[in-house]
N, C-alpha and C positions, 0 to 999 in steps of 0.2 A: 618488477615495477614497484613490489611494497616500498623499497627502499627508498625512492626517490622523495616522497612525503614524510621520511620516519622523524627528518630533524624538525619538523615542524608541531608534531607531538609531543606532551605532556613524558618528561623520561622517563618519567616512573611508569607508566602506563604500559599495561602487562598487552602479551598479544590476544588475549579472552578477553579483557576489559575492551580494544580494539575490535576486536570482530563484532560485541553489541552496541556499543557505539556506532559503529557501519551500519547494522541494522536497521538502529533506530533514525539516523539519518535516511534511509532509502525508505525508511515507511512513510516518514512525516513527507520526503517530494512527493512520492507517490497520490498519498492520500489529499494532500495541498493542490497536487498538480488538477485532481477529479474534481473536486466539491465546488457545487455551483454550478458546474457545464453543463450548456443547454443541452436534452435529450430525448429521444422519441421513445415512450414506452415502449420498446420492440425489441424483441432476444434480438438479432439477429442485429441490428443497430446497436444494442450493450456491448453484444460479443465483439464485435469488429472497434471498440473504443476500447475496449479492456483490451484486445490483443496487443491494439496499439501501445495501451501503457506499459503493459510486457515488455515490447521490445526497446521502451524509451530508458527504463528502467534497466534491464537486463545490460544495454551498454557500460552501464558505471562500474569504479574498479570495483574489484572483491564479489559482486554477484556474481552464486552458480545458479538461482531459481527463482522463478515470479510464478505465481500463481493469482492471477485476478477473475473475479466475480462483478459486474454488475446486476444486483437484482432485478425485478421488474417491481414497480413499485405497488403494491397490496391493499386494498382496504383497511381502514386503521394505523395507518402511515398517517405522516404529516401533511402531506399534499393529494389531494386525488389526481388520476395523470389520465384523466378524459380532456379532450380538447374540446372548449365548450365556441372558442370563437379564434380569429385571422392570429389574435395579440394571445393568447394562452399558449404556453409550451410549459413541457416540465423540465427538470435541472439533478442533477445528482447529490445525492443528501449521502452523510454519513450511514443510513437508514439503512441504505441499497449498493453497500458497498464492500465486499470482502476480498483482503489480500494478505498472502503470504507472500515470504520473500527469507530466501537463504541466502546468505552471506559466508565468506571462511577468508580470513584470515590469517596466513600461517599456517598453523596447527589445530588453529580452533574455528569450528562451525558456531554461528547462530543462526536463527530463525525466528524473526518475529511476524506476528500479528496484526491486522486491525480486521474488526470486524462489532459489528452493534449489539453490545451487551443490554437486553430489554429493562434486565433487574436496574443498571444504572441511568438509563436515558441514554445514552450515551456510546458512541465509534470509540470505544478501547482498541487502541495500541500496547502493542506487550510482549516481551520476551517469553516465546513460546518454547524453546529448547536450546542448550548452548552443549557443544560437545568436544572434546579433544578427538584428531584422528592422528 
């Protein structure tokens, strides 16, 4: 199936250069697809929404793996997730969000990233391993 999109790529473009670019495409729908959606602080509500991005995810070409996380959200977050009235619900933040995801291309695997690095504020995305097999 690689073949049917190849002439649409960059020629020079190596099949390792392709595999983290797949990556980092499946991180950004991923992480795009979550952030902002309404949610009930409750494991068992997280788990059944992340299973679901799994397998939303895992359909695209080149994925072999998903790996999703919805936190619960913690004291010292940015939102508290007690429901104070009818009109309060909480929403998924970068905060409360971790996913891996393997990709291979070819000959070559990557894996990226996202996950809430405290020192920067901030849901980094990242090329966590890139490998020839």
């Amino acid at each position: 199936m690689e073949k049917l999109a190849e002439n649409f790529s960059f020629s020079g473009m190596t099949n390792r250069e392709h595999a983290i670019f797949e990556v980092g495409i499946k991180l950004a729908a991923l992480f795009h697809q979550l952030i902002g959606a309404p949610i009930k602080n409750d494991d068992e509500v997280m788990k059944k929404i992340a299973d679901g991005l799994k397998e939303s995810i895992s359909c695209q070409p080149y994925v072999k793996r998903v790996d999703c996380e919805i936190k619960k959200m913690k004291e010292g977050m940015t939102q508290t997730y007690t429901k104070q009235h009818e009109f309060d619900y909480t929403y998924i933040q970068g905060r409360n969000l971790v996913a891996e995801v393997e990709v291979q291309y070819e000959d070559w695997i990557a894996i990226g990233k996202v996950e809430w690095i405290s020192d920067l504020n901030y849901p980094l995305m990242y090329v966590k391993e890139v490998k020839q097999v």
